[in-house]
C-alpha positions in Angstrom: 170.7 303.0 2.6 168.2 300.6 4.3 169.3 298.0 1.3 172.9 298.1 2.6 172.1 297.9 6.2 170.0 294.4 5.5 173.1 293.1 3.3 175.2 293.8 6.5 173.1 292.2 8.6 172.1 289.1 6.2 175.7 288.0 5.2 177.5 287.5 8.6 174.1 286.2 9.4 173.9 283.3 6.7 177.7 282.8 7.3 177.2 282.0 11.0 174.7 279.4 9.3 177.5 277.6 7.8 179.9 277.6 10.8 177.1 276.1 12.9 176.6 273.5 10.4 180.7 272.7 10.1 180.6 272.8 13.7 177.5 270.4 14.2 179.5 268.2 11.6 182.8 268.0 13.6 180.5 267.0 16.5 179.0 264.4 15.3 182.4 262.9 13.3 184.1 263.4 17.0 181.1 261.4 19.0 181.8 258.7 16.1 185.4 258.7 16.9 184.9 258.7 20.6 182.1 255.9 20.2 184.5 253.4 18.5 187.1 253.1 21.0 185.0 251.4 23.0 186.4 247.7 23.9 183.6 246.4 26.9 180.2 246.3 26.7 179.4 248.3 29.7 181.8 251.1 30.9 182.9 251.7 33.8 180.7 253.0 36.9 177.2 253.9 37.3 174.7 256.3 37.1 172.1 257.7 38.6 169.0 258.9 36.3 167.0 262.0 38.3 163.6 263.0 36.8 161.6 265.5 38.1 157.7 264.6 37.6 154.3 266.9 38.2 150.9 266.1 36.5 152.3 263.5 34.0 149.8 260.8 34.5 149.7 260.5 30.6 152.9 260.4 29.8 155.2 258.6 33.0 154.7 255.3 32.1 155.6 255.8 28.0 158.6 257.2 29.7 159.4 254.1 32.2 158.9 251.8 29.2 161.5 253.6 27.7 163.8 253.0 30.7 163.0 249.5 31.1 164.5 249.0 27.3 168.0 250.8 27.8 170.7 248.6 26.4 172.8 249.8 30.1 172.2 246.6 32.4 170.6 247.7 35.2 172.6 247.2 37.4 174.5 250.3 36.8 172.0 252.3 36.7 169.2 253.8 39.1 166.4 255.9 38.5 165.2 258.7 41.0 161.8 259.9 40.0 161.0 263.2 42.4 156.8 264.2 42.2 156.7 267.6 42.5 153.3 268.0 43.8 151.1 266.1 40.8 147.5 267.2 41.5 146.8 264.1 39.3 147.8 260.0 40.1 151.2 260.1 38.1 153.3 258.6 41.3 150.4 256.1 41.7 151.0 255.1 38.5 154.5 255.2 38.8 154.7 253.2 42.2 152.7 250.3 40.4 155.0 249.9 37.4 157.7 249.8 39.6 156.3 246.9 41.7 155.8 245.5 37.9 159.7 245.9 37.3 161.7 245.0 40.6 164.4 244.1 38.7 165.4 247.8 37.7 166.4 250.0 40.7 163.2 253.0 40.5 163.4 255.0 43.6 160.1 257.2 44.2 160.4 260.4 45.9 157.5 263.3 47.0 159.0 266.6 47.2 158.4 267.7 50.7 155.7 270.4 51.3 157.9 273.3 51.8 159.8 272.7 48.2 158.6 273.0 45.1 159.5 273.7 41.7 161.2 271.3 38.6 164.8 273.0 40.4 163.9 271.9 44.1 162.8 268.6 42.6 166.2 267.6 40.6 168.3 269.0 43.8 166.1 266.5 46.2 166.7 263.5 43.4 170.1 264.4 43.6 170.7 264.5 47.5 169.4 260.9 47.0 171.0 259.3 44.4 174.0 257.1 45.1 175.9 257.7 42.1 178.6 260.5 41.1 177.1 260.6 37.2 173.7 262.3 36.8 171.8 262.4 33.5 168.5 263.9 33.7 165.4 264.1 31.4 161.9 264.7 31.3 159.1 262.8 32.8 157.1 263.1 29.6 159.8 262.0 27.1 161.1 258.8 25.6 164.8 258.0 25.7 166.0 255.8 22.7 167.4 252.5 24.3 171.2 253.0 23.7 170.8 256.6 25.5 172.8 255.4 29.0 175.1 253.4 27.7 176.1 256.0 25.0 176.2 259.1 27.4 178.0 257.0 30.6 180.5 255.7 27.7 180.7 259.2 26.1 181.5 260.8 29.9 184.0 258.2 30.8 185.9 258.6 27.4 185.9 262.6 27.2 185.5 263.7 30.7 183.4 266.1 29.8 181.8 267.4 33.8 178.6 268.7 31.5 176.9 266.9 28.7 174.1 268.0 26.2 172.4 265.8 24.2 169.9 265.7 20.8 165.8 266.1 21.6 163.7 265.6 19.1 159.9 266.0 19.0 158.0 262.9 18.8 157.0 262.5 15.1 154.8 265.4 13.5 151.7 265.5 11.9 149.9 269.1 12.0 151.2 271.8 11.2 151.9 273.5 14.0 153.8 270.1 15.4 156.1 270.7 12.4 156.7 273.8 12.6 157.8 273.5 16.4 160.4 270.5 14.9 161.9 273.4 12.7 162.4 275.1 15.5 164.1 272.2 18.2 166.1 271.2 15.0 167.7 274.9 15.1 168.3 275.3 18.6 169.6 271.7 18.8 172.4 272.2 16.1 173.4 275.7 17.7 173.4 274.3 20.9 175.4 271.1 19.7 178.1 273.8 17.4 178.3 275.9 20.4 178.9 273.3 22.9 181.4 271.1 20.3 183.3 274.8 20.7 183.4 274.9 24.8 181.2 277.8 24.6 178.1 277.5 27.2 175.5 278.4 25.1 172.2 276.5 24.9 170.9 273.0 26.0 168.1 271.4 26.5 166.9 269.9 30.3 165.4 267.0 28.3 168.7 265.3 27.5 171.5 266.4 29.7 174.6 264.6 32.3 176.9 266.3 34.6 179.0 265.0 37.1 177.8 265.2 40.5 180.3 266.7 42.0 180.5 269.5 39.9 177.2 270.4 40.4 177.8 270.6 44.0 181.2 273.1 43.8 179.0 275.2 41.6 176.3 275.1 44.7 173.9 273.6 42.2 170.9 276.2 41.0 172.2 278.5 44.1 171.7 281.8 42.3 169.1 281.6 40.3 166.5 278.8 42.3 164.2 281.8 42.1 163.5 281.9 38.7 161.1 278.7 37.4 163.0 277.7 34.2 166.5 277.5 33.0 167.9 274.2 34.9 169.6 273.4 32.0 171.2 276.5 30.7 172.1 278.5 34.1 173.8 275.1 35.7 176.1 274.4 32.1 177.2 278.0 32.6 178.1 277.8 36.1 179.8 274.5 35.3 181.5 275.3 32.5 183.1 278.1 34.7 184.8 276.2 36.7 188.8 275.8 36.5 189.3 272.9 33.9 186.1 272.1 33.6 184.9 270.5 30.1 181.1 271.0 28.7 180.5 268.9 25.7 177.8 267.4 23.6 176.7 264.2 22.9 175.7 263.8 18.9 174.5 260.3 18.3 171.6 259.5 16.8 171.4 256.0 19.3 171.1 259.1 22.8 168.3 260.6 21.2 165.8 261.5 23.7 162.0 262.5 21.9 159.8 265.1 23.6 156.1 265.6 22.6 155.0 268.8 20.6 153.1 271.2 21.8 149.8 270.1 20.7 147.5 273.9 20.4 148.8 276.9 19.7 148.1 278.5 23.2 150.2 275.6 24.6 153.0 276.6 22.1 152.6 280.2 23.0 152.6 279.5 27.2 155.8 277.6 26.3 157.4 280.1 24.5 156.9 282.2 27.4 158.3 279.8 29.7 161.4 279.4 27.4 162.3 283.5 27.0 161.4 284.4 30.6 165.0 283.1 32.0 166.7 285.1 28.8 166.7 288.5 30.6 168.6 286.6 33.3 171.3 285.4 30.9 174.7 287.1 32.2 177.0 285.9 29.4 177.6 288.4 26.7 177.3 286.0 23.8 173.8 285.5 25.2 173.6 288.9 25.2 175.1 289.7 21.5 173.4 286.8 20.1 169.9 287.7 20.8 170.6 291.5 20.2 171.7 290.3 16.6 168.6 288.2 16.3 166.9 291.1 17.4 168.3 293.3 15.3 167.9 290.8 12.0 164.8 290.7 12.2 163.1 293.9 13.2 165.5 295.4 10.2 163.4 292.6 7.9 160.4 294.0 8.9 161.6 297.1 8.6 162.2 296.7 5.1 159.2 294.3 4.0 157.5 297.9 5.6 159.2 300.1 3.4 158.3 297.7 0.4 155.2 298.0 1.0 154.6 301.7 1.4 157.2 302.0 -2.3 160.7 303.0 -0.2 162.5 300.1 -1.0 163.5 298.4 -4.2 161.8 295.2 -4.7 164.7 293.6 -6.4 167.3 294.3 -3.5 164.4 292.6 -1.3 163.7 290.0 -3.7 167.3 288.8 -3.8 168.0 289.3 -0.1 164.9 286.9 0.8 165.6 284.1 -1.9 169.6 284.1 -0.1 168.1 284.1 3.4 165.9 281.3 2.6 168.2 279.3 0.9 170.8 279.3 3.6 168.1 278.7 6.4 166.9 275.4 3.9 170.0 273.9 3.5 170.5 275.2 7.4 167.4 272.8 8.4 167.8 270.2 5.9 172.0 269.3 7.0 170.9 269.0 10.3 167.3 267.0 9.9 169.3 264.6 7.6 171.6 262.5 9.6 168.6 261.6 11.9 166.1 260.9 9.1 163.9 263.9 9.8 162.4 264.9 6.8 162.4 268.7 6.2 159.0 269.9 4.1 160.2 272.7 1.5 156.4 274.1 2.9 157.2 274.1 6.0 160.2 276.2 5.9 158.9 278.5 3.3 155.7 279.2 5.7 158.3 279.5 8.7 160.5 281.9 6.9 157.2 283.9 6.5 156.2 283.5 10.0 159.4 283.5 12.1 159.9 287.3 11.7 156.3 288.3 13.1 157.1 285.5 15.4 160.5 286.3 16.9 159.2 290.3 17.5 156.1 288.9 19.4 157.8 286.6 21.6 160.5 289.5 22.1 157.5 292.1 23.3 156.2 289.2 25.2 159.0 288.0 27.3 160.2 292.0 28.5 156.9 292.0 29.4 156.2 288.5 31.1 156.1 289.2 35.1 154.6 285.2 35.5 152.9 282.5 33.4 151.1 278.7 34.2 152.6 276.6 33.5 151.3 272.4 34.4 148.6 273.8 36.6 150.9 276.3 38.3 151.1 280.3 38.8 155.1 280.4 38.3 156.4 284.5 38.7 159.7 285.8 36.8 
């Protein structure tokens, strides 16, 4: 009985696998379509780039660097970097590269003393920027050079009022680096198949656009300023709402945009809880159904591996179900590492396919549970 129950479970499981990865494909051949009508150098307009910034002293000016090299003259772009209260010299540092660079337009703000919070910070930089196209990233990740020009040219030529892009971690070296690129690699590619669909589902707040006056009609994070995280998924939902509104994503390996790893594994735990705080807030029912049939998946593995062990359940039946879950999740994480020259470790997956069960319960317990976390320094409730 509980041999059937996993097979029902597993197969539409492994085939959603494969209609991610068709969709991921059709998103990428489509950005390669869109990319190639292009007939000027520049297109048309400008942009304003808004970055929220708090304790980033080691990290702002890798990301200004970055800025300086985007292929986008600058003069069509602007950058509005908002400090959120840093209890460390990240705007001094920031105000003295700018002084170093007058030829780019880098507008410093200080979040006044009653706001606060990454949400308060990206509403302030918007209120001051001059232009109707935001893209917004993190202060602590790098933007490969062509990342403007591709996403303003991408806007222009779709129309798209919401844009998510590819992040990918900074390259990995221990273990628990790569294990963490797995995992952005996954929720990338679903994001990307999701999005290629016009379905709101996941993005990330390191590489997105939206058009300015969308945000606005949607009242911008009005609704949900209360809860710390989930700028990027709540406003794409709200936006993608809207009557003839078009959410899209960006697959190019040229508007990549590479975040750093989570460096300890109580840093990659205090993140975790970050990330699946906001999911009770979800209000869409494929959020809903999707993480009820993770849920489901694997607490019915563990189930099982259970009854292995105490002699209930047929090794075979298991044997075969985990050798077909594993294969599909391989070539899963292999199709979508490849086109951007991440290599996948056979190791690596095996040990996640392991781990991710024990994982995904944990962090399930954890975030019903979670009633606030620290987060850069911070007490931030939920």
């Amino acid at each position: 009985m509980m041999e059937a129950a996993l097979w029902a479970i597993l197969l539409p499981y492994c085939l959603l696998l494969l209609w991610i990865l068709v969709q991921y494909r059709r998103n990428a051949l489509y950005c390669q379509q869109i990319n190639k009508r292009s007939k000027t150098s520049y297109p048309n307009g400008c942009l304003s780039v808004v970055v929220a910034m708090r304790n980033e002293a080691d990290n702002i000016e890798a990301f200004l660097n970055c800025m300086a090299q985007q292929t986008l003259a600058a003069a069509y772009w602007e950058l509005c970097l908002v400090d959120d209260h840093s209890d460390d010299n990240s705007k001094q540092i920031a105000e003295r590269w700018a002084k170093q660079h007058p030829q780019l337009s880098i507008k410093l703000f200080s979040l006044p003393p009653h706001m606060h919070g990454k949400k308060a910070a990206l509403t302030y930089g918007i209120q001051q920027s001059r232009y109707d196209f935001i893209c917004c990233t993190d202060a602590d990740c790098q933007p490969t050079p062509q990342w403007l020009e591709l996403m303003r040219s991408f806007q222009k030529k779709s129309g798209a009022a919401f844009i998510g892009g590819l992040v990918r971690l900074s390259p990995a070296q221990a273990l628990i680096e790569r294990l963490q690129n797995l995992e952005m690699i996954a929720l990338v590619g679903i994001g990307a198949a999701l999005l290629h669909r016009g379905i709101p589902g996941m993005c990330n707040g390191a590489n997105l656009a939206f058009d300015k006056k969308a945000f606005w009609q949607v009242g911008g994070y009005e609704g949900n300023a209360h809860i710390p995280t989930g700028d990027d998924e709540f406003l794409l939902q709200k936006i993608a709402r809207l009557p003839g509104a078009h959410v899209a994503f960006l697959n190019h390996p040229g508007a990549v945009v590479y975040t750093p790893p989570q460096s300890t594994w109580k840093a990659w735990i205090a993140q975790r809880k970050r990330w699946i705080s906001k999911w009770k807030y979800h209000r869409t029912g494929m959020h809903k159904l999707l993480g009820a049939w993770v849920g489901i998946l694997y607490l019915t593995w563990l189930t099982a591996a259970g009854l292995l062990l105490a002699g209930h359940y047929a090794s075979t039946h298991f044997a075969l179900q985990g050798c077909v879950k594993f294969s599909f999740e391989f070539v899963f994480l292999y199709a979508l590492s490849k086109p951007h020259r991440h290599a996948v470790n056979l190791f690596d997956v095996l040990l996640l396919f392991f781990l991710y069960p024990f994982y995904a319960a944990y962090f399930v317990w954890v975030g019903s549970r979670t009633t606030s976390y620290e987060w850069k320094n911070r007490r931030m409730k939920v």
